[in-house]
N, CA, C and O atoms as a GROMACS GRO file, in nm:
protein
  528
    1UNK      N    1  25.510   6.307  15.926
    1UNK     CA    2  25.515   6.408  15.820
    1UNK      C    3  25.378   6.472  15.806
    1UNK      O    4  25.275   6.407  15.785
    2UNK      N    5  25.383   6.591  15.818
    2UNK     CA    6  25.220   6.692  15.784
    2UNK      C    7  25.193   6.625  15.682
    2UNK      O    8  25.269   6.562  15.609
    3UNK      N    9  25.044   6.642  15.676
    3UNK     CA   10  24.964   6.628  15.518
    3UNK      C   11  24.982   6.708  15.439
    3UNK      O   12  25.020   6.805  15.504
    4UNK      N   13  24.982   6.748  15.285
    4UNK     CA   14  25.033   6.768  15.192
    4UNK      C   15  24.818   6.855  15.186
    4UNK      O   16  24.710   6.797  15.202
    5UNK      N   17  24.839   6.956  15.166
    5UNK     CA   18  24.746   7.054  15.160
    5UNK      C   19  24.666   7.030  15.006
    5UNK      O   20  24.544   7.027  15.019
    6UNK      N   21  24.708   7.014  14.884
    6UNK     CA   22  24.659   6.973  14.791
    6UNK      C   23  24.757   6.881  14.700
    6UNK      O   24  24.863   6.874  14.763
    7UNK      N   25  24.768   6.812  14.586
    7UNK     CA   26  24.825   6.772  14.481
    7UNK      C   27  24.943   6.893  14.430
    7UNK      O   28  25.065   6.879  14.416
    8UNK      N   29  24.865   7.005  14.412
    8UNK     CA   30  24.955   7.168  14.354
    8UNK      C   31  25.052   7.179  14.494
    8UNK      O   32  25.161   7.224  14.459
    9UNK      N   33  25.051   7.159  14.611
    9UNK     CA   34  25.113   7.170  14.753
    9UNK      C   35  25.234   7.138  14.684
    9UNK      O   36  25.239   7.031  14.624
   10UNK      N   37  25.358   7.238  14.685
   10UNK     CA   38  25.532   7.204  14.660
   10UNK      C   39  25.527   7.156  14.779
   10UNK      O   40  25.456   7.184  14.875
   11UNK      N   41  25.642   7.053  14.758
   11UNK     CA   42  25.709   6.995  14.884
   11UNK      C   43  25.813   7.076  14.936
   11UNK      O   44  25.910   7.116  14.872
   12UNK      N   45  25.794   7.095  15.032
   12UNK     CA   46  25.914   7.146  15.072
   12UNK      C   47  25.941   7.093  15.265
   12UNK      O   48  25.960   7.136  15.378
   13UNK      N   49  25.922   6.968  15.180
   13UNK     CA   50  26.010   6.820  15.295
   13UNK      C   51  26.139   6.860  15.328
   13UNK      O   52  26.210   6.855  15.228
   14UNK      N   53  26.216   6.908  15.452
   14UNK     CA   54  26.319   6.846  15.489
   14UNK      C   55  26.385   7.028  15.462
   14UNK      O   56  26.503   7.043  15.431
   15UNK      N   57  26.326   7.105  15.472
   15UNK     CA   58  26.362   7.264  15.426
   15UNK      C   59  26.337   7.354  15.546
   15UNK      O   60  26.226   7.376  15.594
   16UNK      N   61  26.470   7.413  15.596
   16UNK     CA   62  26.404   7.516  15.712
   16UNK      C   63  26.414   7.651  15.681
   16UNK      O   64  26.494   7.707  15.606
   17UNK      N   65  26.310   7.703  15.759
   17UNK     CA   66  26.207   7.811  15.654
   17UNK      C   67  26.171   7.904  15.782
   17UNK      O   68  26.061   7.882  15.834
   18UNK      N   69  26.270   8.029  15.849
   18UNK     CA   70  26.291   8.156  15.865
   18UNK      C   71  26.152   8.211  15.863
   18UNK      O   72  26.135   8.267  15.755
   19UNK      N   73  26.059   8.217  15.929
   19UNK     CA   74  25.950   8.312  15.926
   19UNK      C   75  25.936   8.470  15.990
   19UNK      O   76  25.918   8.468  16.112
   20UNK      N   77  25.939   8.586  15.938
   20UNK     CA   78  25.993   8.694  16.018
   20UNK      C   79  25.873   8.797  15.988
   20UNK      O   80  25.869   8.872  15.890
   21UNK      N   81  25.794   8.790  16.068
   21UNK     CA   82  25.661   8.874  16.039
   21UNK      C   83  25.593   8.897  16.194
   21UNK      O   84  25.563   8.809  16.276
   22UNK      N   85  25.573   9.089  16.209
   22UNK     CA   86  25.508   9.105  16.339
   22UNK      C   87  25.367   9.067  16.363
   22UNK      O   88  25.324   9.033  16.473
   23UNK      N   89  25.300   9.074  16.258
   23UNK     CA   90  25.123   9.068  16.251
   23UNK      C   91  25.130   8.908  16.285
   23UNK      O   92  25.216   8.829  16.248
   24UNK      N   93  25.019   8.885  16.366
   24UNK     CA   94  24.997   8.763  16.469
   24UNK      C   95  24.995   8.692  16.390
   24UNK      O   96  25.081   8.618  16.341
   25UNK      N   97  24.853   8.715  16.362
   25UNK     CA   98  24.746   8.607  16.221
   25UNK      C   99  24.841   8.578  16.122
   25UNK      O  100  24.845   8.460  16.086
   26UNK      N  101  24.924   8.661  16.065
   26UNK     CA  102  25.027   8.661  15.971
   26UNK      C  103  25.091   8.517  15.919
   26UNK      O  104  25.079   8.428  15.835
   27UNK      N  105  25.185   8.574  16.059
   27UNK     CA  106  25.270   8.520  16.101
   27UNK      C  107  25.249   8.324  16.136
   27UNK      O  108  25.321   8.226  16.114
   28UNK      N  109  25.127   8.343  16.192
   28UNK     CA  110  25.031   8.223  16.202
   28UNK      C  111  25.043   8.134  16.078
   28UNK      O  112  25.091   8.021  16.066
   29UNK      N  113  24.982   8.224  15.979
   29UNK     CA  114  24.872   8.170  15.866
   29UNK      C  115  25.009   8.125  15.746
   29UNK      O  116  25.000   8.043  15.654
   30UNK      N  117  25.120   8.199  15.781
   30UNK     CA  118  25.233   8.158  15.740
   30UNK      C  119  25.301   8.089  15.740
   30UNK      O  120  25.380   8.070  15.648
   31UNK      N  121  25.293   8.010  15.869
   31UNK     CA  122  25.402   7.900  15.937
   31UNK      C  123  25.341   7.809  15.902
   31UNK      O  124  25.401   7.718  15.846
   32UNK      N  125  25.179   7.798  15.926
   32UNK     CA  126  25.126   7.682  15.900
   32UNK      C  127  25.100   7.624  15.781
   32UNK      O  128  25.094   7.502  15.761
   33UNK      N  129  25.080   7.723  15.689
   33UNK     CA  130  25.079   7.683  15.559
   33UNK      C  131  25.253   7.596  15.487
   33UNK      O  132  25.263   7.501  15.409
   34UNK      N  133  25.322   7.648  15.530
   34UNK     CA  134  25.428   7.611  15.558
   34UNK      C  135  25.446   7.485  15.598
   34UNK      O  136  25.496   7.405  15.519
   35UNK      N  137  25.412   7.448  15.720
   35UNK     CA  138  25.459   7.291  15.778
   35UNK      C  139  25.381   7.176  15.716
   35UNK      O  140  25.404   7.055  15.715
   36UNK      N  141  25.260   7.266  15.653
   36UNK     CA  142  25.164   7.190  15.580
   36UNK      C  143  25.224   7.139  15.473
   36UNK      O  144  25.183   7.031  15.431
   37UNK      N  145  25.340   7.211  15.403
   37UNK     CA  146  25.397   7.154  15.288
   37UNK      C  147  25.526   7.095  15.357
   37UNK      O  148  25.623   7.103  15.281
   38UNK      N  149  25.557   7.037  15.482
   38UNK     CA  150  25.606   6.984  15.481
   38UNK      C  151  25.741   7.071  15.537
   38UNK      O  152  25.837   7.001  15.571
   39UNK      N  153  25.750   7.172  15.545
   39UNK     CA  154  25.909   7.289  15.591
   39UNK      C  155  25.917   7.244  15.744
   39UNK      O  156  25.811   7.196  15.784
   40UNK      N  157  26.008   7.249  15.827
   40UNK     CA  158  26.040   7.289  15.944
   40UNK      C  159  26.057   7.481  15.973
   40UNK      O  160  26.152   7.556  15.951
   41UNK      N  161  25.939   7.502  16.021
   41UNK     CA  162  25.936   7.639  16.032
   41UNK      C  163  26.053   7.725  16.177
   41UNK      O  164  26.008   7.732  16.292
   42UNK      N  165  26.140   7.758  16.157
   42UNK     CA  166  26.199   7.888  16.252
   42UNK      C  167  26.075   8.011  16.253
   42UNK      O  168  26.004   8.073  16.174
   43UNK      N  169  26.098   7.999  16.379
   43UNK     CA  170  26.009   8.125  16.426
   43UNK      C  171  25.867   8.092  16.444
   43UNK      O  172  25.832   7.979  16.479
   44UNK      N  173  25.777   8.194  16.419
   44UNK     CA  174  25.821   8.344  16.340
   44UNK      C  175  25.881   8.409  16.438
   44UNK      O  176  25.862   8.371  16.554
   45UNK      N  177  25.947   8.497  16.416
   45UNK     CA  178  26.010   8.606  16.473
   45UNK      C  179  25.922   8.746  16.429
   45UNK      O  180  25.856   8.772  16.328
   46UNK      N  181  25.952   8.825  16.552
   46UNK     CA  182  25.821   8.948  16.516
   46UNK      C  183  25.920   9.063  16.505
   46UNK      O  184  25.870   9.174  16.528
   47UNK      N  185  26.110   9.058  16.462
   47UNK     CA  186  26.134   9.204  16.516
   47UNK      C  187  26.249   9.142  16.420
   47UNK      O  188  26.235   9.027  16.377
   48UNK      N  189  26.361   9.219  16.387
   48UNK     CA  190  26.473   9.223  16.313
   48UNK      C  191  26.561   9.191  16.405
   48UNK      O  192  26.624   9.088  16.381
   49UNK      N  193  26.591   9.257  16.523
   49UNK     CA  194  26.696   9.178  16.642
   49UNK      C  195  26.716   8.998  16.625
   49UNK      O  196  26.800   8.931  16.565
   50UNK      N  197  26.579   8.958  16.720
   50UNK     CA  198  26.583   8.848  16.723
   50UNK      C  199  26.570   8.759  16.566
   50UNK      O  200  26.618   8.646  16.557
   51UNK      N  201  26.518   8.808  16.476
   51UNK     CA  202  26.609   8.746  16.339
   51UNK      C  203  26.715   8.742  16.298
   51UNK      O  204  26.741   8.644  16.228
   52UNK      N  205  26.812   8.833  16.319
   52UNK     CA  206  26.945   8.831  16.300
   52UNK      C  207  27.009   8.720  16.406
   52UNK      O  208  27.091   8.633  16.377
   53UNK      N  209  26.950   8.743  16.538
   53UNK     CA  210  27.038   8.654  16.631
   53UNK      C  211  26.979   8.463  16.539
   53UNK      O  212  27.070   8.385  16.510
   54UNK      N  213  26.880   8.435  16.520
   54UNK     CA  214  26.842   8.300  16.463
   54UNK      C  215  26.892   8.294  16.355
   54UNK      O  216  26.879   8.180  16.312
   55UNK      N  217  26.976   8.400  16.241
   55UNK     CA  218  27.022   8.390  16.124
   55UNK      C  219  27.151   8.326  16.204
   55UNK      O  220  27.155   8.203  16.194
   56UNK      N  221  27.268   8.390  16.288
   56UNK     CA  222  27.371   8.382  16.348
   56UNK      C  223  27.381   8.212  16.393
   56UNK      O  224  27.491   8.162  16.373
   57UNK      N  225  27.289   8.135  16.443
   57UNK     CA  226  27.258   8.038  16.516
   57UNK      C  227  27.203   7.883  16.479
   57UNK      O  228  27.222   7.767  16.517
   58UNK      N  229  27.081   7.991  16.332
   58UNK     CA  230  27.060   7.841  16.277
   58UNK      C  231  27.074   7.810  16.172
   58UNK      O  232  27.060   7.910  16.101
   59UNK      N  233  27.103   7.690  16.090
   59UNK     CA  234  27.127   7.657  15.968
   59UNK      C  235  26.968   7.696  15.878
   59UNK      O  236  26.876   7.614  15.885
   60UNK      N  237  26.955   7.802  15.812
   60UNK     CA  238  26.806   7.778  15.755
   60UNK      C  239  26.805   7.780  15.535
   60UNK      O  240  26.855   7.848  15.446
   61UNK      N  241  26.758   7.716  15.541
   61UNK     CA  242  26.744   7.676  15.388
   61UNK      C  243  26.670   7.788  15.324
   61UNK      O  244  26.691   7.791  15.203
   62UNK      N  245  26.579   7.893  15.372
   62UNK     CA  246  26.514   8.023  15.328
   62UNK      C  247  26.457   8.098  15.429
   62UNK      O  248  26.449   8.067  15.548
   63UNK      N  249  26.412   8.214  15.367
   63UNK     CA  250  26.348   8.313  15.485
   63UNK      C  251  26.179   8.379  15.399
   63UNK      O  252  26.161   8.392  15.278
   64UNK      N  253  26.108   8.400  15.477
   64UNK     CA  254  25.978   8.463  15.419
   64UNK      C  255  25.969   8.574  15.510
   64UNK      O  256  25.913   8.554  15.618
   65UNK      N  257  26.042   8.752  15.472
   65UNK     CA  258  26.030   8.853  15.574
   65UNK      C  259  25.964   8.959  15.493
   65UNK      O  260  25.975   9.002  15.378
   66UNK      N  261  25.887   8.984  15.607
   66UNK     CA  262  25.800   9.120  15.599
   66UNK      C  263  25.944   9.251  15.583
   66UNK      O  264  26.065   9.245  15.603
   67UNK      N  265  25.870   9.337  15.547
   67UNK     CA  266  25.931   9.480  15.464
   67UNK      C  267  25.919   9.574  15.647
   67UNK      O  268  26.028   9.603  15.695
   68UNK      N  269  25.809   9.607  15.720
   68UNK     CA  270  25.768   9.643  15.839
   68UNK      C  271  25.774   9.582  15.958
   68UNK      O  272  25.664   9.585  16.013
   69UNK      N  273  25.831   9.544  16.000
   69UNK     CA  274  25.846   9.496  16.131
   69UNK      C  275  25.805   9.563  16.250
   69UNK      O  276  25.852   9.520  16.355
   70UNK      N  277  25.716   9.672  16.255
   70UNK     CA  278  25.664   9.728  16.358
   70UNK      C  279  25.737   9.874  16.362
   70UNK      O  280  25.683   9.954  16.439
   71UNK      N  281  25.832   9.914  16.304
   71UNK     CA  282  25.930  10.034  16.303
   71UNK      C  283  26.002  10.124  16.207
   71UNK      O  284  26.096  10.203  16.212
   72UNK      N  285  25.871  10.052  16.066
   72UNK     CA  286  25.900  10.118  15.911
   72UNK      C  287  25.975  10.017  15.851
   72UNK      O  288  26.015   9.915  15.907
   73UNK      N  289  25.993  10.048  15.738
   73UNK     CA  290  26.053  10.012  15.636
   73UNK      C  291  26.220   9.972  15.685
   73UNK      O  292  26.289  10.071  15.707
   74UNK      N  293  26.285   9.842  15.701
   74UNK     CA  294  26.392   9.780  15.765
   74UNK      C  295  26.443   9.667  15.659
   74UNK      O  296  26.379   9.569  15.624
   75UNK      N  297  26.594   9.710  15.610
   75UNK     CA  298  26.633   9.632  15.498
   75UNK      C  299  26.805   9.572  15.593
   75UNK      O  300  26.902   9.518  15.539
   76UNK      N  301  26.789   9.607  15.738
   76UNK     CA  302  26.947   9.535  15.770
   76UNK      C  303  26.919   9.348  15.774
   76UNK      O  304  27.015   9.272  15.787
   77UNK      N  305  26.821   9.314  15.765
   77UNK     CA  306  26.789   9.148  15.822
   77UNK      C  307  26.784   9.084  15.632
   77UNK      O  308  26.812   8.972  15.590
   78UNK      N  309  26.751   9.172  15.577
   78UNK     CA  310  26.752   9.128  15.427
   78UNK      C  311  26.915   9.113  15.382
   78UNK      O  312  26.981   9.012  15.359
   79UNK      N  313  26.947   9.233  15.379
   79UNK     CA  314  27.119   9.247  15.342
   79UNK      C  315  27.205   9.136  15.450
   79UNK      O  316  27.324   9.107  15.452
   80UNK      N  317  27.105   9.093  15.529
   80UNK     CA  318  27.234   8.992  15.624
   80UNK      C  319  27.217   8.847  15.577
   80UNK      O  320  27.301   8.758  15.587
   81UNK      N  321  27.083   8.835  15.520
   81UNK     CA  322  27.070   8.724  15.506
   81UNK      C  323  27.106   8.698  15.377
   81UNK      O  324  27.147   8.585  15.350
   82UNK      N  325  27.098   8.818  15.254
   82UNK     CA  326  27.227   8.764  15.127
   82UNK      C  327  27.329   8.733  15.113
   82UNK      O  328  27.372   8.656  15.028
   83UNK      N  329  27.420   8.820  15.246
   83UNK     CA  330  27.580   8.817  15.308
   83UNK      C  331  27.577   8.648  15.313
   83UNK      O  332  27.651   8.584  15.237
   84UNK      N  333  27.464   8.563  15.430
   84UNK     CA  334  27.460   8.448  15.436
   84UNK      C  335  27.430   8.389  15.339
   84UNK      O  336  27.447   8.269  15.360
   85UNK      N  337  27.384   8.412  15.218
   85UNK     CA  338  27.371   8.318  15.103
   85UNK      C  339  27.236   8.226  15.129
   85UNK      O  340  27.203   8.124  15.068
   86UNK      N  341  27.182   8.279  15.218
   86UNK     CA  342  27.014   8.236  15.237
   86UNK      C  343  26.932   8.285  15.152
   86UNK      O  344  26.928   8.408  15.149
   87UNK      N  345  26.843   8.208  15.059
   87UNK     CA  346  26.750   8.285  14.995
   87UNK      C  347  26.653   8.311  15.089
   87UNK      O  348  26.643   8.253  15.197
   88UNK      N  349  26.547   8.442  15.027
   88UNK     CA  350  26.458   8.453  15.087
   88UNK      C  351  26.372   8.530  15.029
   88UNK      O  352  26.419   8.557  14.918
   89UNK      N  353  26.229   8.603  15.048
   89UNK     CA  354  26.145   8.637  14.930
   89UNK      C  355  26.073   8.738  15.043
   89UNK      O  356  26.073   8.716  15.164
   90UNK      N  357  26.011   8.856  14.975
   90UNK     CA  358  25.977   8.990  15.049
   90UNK      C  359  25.786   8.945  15.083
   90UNK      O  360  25.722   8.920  14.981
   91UNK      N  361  25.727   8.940  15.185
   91UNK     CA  362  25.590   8.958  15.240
   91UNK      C  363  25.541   9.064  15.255
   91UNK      O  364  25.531   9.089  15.376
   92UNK      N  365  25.498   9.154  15.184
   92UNK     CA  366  25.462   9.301  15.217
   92UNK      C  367  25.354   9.347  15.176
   92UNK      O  368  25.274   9.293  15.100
   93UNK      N  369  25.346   9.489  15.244
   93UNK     CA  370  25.200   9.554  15.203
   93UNK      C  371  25.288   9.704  15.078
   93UNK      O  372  25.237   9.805  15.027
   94UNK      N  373  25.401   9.660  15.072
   94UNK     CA  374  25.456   9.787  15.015
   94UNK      C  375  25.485   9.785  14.884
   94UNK      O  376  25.482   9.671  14.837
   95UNK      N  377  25.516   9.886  14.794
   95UNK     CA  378  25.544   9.883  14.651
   95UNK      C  379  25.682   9.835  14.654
   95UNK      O  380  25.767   9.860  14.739
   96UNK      N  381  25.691   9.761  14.549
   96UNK     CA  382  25.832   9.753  14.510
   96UNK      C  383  25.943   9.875  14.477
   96UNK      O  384  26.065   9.864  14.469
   97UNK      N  385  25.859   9.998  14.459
   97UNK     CA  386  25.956  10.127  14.446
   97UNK      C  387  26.036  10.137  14.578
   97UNK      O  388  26.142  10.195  14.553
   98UNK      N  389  26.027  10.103  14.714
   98UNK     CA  390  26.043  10.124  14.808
   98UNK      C  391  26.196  10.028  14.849
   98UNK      O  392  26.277  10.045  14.939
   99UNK      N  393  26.187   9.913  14.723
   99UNK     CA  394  26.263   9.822  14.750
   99UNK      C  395  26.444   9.869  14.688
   99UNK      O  396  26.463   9.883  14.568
  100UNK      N  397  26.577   9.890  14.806
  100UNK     CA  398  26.663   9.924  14.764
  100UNK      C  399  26.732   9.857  14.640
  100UNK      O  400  26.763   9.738  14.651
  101UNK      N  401  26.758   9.922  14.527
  101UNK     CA  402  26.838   9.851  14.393
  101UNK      C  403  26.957   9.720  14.439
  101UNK      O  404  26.964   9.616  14.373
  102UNK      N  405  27.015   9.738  14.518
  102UNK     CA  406  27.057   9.638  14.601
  102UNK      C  407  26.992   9.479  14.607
  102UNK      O  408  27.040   9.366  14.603
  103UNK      N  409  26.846   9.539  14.620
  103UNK     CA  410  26.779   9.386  14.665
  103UNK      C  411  26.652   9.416  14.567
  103UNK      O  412  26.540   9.404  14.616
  104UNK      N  413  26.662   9.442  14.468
  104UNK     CA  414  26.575   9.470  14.372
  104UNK      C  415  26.527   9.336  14.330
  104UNK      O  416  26.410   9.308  14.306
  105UNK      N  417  26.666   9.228  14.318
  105UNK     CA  418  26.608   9.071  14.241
  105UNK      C  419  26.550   8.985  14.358
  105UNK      O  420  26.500   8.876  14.331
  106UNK      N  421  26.557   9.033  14.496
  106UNK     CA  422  26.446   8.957  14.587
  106UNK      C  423  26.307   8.958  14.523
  106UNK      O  424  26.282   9.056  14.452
  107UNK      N  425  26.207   8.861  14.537
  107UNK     CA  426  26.094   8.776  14.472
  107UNK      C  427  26.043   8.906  14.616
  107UNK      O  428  26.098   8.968  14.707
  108UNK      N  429  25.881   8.884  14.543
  108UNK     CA  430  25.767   9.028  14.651
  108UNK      C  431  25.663   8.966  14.620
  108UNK      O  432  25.617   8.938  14.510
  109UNK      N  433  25.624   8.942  14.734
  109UNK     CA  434  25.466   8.852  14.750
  109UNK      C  435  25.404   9.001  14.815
  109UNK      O  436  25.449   9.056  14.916
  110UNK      N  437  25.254   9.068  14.705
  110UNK     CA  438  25.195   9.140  14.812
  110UNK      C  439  25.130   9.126  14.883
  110UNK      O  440  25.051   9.039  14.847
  111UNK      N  441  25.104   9.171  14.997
  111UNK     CA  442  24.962   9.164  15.128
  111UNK      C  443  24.846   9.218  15.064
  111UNK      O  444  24.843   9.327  15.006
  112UNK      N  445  24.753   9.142  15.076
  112UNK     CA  446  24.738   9.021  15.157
  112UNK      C  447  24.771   8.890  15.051
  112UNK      O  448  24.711   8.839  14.957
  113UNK      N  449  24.866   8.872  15.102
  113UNK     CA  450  24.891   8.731  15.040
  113UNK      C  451  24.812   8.593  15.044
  113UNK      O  452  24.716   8.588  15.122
  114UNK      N  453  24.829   8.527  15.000
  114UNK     CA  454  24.739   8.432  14.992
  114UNK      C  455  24.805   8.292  15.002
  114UNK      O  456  24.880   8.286  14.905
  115UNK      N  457  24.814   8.175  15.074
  115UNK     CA  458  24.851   8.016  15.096
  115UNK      C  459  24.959   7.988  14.982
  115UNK      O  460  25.082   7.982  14.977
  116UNK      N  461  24.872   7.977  14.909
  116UNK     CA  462  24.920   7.930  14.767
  116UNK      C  463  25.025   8.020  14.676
  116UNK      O  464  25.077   7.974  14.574
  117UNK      N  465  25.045   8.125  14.712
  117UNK     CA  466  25.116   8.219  14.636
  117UNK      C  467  25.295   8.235  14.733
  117UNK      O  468  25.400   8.251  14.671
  118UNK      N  469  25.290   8.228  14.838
  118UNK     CA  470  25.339   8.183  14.990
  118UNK      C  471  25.446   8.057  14.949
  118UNK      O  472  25.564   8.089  14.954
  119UNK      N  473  25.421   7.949  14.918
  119UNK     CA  474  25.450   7.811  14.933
  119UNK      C  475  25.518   7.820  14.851
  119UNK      O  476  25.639   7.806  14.868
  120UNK      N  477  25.446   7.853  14.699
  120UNK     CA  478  25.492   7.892  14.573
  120UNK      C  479  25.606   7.982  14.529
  120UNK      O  480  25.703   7.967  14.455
  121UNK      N  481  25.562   8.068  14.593
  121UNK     CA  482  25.772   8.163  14.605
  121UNK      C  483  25.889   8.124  14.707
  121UNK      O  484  26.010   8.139  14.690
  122UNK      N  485  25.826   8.072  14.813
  122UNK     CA  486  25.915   7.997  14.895
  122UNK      C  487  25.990   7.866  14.766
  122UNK      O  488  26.112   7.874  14.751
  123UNK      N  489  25.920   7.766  14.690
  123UNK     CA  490  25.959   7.673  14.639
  123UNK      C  491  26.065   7.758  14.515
  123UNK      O  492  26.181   7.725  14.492
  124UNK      N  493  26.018   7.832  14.471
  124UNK     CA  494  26.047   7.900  14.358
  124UNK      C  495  26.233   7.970  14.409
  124UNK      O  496  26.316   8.017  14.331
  125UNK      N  497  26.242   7.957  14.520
  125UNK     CA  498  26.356   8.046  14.613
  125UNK      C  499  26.441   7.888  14.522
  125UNK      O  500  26.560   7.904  14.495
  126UNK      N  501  26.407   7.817  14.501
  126UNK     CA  502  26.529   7.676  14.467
  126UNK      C  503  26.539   7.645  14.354
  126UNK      O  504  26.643   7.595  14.312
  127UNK      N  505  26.423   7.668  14.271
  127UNK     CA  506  26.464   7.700  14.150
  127UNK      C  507  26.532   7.771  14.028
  127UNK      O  508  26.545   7.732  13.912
  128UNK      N  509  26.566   7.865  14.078
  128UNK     CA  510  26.728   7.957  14.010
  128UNK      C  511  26.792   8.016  14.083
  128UNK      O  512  26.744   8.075  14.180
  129UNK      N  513  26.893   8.015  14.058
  129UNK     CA  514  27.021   8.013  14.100
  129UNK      C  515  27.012   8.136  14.185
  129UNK      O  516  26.963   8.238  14.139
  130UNK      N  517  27.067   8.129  14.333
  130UNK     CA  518  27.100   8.232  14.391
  130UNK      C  519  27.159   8.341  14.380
  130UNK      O  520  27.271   8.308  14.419
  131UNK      N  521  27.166   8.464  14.352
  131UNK     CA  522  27.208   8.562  14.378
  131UNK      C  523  27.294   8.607  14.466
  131UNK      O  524  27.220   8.657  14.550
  132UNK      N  525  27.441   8.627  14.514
  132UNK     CA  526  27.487   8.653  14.600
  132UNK      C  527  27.562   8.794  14.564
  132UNK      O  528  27.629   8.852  14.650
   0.00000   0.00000   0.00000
């Protein structure tokens, strides 16, 4: 089992956790913070294709996706993954005006995000009740 990053570190033991972000470092600084609390990380995935095909394939307990995927502003991998009843929480550099009324009650971490803020809305994805 990873080490537990601080005391404040949510557990999130035994949780698989969808990473969908093109930026390297990102994507990196994401996963790891992540396994650090303990998640089994999917991915990351850098494109909306190959996220949809790993939504199709694997059982995942949440998702942490970027708004940009290299090709603008892309809301089909969000709307698929509510269809699936996966929570998941927005990583972006973008305003929330941008975000369709549709998926307005998705949680928005802005860029540059930070470890702790990351872990924290991921945990927070289990604490009320899903939205479907």
């Amino acid at each position: 089992m990873p080490e537990r990053t601080s005391p404040e570190t949510p557990d999130l033991s035994g949780r698989r956790v969808l990473v969908v972000e093109d930026d390297f470092y990102l994507a990196g600084d994401t996963s790891r913070a992540l396994r650090e609390a303990g998640a089994e990380v999917v991915g990351p995935v850098p494109r909306p294709g190959p996220a949809l095909e790993v939504l199709a394939r694997e059982d995942l307990d949440a998702a942490v996706v970027d708004i940009n995927l290299g090709e603008g502003p892309s809301f089909a991998l969000a709307d698929a993954l509510k269809r699936a009843g996966v929570p998941f929480l927005f990583v972006t550099g973008y305003d929330e005006a941008l975000i369709p009324q549709r998926l307005s009650n998705v949680a928005m971490i802005l860029k540059p995000a930070d470890k702790a803020a990351i872990l924290e809305g991921v945990a927070d994805l289990w604490r009320v009740p899903a939205i479907k």
